[in-house]
PAMARKOL-381721 format. One record per residue: residue number from 0; residue in one letter; chain; z, x, y of N, C-alpha, C in turn. Coordinates in nm, 2 decimals. Each point is the difference from the previous one (the first is absolute). Layout:
PT     k   r   c       nZ       nX       nY      caZ      caX      caY       cZ       cX       cY
PT   NUM   A   A        Z        X        Y        Z        X        Y        Z        X        Y
...
***
This chain:
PT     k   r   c       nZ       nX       nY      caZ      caX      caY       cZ       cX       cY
PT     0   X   A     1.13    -2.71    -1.61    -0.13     0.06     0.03     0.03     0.14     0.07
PT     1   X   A    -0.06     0.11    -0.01    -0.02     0.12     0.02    -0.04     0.07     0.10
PT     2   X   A     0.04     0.09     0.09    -0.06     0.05     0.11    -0.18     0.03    -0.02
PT     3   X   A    -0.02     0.02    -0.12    -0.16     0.03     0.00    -0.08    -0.16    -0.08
PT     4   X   A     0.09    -0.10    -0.01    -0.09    -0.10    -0.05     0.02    -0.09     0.14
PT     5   X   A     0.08     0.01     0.08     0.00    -0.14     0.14    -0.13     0.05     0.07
PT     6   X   A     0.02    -0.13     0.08    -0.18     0.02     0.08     0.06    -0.03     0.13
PT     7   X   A    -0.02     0.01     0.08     0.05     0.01     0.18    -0.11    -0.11     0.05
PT     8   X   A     0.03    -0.10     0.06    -0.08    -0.06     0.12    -0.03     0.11     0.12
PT     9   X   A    -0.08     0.09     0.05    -0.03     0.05     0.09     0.01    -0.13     0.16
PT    10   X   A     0.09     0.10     0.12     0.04    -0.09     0.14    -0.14     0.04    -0.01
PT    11   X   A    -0.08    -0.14     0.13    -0.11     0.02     0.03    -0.02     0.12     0.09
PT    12   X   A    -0.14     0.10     0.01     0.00     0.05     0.08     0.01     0.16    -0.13
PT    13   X   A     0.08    -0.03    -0.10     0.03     0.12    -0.05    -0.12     0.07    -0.09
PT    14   X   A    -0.07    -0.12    -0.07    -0.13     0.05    -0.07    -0.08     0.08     0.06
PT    15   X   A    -0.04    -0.05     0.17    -0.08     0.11     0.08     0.04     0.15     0.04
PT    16   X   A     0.16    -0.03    -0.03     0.08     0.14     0.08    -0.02     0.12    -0.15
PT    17   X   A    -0.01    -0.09    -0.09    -0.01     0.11    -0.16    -0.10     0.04    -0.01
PT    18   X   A    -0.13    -0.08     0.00    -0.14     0.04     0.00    -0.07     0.10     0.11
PT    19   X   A     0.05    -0.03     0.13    -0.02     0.12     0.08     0.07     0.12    -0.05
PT    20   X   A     0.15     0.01    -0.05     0.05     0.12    -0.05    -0.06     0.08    -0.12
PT    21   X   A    -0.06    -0.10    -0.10    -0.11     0.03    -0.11    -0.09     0.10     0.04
PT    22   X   A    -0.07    -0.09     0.10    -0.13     0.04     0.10     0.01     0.12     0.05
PT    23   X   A     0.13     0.02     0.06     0.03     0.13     0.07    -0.03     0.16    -0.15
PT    24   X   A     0.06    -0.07    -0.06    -0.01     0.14    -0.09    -0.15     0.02    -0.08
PT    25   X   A    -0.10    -0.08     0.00    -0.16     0.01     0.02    -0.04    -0.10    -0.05
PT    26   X   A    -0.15     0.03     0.07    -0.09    -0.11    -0.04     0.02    -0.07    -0.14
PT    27   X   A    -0.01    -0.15    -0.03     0.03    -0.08    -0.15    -0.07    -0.13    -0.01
PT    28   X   A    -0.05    -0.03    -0.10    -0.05    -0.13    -0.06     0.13    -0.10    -0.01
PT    29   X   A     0.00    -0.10    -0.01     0.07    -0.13    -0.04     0.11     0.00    -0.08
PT    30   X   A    -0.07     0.01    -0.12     0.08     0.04    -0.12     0.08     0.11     0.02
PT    31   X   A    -0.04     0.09     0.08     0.10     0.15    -0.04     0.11    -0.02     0.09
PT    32   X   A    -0.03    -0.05     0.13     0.12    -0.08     0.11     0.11    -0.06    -0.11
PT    33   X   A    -0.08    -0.13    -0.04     0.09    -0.04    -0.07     0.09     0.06    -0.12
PT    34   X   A    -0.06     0.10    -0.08     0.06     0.07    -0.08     0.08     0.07     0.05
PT    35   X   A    -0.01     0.08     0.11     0.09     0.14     0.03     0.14    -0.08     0.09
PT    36   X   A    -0.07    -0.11     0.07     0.15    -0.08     0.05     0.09    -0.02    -0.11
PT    37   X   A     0.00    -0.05    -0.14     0.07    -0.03    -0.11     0.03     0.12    -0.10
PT    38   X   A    -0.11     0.12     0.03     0.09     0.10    -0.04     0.09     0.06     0.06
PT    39   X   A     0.03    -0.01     0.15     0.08     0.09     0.10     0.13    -0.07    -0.02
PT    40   X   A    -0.07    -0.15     0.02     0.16    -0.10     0.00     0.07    -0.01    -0.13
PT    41   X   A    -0.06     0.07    -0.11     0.05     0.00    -0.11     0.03    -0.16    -0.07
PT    42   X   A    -0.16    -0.05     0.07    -0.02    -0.13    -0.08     0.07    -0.13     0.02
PT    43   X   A     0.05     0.02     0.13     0.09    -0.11     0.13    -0.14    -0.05     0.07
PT    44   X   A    -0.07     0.07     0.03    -0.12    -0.07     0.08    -0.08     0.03    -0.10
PT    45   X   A    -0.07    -0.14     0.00    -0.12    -0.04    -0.12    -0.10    -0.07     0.15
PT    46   X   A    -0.07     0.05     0.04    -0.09    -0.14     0.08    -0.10    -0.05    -0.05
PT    47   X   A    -0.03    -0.10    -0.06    -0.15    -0.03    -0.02    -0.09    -0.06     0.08
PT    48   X   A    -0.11     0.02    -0.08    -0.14     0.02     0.08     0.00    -0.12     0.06
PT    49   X   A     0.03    -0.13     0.05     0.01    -0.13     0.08     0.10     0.06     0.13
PT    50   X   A     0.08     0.07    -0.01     0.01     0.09     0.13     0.00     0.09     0.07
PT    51   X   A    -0.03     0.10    -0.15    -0.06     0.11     0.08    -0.12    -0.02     0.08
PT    52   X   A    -0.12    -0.07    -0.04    -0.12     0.02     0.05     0.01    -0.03     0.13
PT    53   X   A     0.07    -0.15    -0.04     0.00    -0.05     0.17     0.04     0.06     0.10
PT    54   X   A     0.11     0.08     0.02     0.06     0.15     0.05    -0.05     0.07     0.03
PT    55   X   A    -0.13     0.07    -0.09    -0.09     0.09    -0.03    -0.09    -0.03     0.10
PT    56   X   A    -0.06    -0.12     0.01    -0.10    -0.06     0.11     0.06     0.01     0.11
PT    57   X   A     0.13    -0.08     0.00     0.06     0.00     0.17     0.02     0.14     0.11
PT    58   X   A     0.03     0.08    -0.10     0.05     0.11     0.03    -0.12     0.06     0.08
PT    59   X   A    -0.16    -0.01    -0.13    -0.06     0.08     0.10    -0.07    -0.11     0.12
PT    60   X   A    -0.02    -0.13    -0.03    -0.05    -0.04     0.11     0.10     0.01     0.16
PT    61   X   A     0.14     0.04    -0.01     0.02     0.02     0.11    -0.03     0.20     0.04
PT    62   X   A     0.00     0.04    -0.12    -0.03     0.14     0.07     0.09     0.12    -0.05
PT    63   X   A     0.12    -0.02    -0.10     0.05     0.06    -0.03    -0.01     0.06    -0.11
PT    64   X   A    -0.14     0.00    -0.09    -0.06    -0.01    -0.08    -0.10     0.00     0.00
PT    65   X   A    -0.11     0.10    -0.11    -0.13    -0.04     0.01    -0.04     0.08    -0.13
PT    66   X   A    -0.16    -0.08    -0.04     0.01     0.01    -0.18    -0.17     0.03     0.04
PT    67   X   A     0.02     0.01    -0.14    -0.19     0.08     0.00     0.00    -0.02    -0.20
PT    68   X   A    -0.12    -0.04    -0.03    -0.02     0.04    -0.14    -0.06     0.13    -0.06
PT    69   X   A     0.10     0.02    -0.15    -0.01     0.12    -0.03     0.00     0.00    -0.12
PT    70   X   A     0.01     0.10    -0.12     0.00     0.01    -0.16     0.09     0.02    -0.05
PT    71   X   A     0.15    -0.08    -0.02     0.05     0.03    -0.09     0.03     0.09    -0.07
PT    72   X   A     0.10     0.09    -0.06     0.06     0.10    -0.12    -0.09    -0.07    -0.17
PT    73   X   A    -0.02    -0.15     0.01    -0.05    -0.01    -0.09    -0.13    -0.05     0.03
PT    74   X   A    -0.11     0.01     0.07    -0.08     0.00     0.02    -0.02    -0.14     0.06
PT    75   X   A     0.05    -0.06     0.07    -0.05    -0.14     0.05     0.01     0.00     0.15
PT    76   X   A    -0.06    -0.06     0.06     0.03    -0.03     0.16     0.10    -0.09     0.03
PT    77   X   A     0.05     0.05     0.11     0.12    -0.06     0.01    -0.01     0.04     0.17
PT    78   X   A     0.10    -0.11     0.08     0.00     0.03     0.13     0.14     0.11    -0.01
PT    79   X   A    -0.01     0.09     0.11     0.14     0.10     0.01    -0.02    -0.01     0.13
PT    80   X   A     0.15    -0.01     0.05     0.07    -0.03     0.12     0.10     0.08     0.07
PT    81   X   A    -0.06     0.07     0.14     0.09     0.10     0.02     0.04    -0.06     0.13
PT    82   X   A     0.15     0.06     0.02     0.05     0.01     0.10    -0.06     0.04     0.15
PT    83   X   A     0.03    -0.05     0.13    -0.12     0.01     0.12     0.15     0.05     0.10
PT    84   X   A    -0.01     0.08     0.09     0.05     0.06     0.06     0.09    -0.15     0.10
PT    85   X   A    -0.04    -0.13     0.04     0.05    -0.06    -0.02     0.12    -0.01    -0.07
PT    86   X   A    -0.11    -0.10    -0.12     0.16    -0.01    -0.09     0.14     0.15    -0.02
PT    87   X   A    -0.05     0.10    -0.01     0.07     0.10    -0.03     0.13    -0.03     0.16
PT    88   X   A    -0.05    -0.05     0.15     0.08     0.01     0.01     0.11    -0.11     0.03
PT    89   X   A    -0.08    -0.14    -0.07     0.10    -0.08    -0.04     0.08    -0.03    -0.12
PT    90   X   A    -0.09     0.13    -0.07     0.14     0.03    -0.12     0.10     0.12     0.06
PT    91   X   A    -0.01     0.06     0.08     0.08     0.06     0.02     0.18    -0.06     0.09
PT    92   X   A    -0.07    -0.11     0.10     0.04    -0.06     0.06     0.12    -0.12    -0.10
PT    93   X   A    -0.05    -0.07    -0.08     0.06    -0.06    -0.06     0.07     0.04    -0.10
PT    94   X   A    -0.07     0.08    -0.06     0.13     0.10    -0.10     0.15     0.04     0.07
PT    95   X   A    -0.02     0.07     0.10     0.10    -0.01     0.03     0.11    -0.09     0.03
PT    96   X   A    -0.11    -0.13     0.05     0.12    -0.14     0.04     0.04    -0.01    -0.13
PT    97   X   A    -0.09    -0.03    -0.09     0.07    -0.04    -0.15     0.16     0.07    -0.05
PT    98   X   A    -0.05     0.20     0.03     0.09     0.04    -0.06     0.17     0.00     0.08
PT    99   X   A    -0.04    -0.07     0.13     0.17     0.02     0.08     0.01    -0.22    -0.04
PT   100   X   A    -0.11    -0.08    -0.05     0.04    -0.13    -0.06     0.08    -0.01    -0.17
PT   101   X   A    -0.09     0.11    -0.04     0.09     0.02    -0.13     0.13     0.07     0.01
PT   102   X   A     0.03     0.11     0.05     0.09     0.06     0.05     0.13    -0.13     0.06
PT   103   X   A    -0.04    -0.04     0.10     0.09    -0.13     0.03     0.06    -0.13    -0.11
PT   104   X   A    -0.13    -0.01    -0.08     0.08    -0.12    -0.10     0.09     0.06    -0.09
PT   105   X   A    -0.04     0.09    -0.07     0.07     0.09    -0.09     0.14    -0.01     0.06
PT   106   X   A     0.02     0.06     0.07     0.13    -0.01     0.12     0.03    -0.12     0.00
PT   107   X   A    -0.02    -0.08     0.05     0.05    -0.17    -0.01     0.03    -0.01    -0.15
PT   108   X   A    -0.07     0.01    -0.12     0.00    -0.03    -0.12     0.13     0.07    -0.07
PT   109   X   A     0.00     0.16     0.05     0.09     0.04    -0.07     0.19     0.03     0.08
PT   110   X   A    -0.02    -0.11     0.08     0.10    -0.01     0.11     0.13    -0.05    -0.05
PT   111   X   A     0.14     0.05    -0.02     0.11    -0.14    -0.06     0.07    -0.02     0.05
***
């Protein structure tokens, strides 16, 4: 199997750390979250809608997130969900941990 056909179990915790980074680069519908995560990761992260949404909810009912309905590119309503000065700065906070976590295993992994 092929670096663009595997599919990754996401650690918990990581689905909200992507969608806020989505979020960060602007306001987005569901679908397009999900789409632009699988175009960035070059098709490693696929999330479907049984987790995204739930994510989608959590997120904004604690606050780091908040949605409003609007019209679609193709004419439909659709909720879009923007980033809240909150979340912005628990994505900022956790990105970092991630990137000195990844940084560390890599090192463990590529260790002999």
């Amino acid at each position: 199997m092929g670096v663009q056909e595997q599919r990754i179990n996401l650690p918990q915790g990581t689905l909200d750390l992507l969608i806020l980074k989505t979020l960060a680069l602007g306001s987005q519908h569901g679908w397009a979250i999900s789409n632009r995560l699988q175009q960035i990761s070059g098709n490693i992260v696929s999330v479907r809608q049984g987790s995204l949404y739930p994510a989608l909810h959590r997120l904004e009912r604690i606050g780091r997130i908040k949605a409003k309905w609007a019209e679609t590119e193709n004419h439909r309503r659709a909720k879009f969900y923007e980033l809240t000065r909150k979340g912005a700065k628990y994505l900022e906070a956790e990105a970092g941990s991630w990137r000195i976590l990844a940084a560390a295993v890599a090192q463990i992994l590529d260790a002999t």
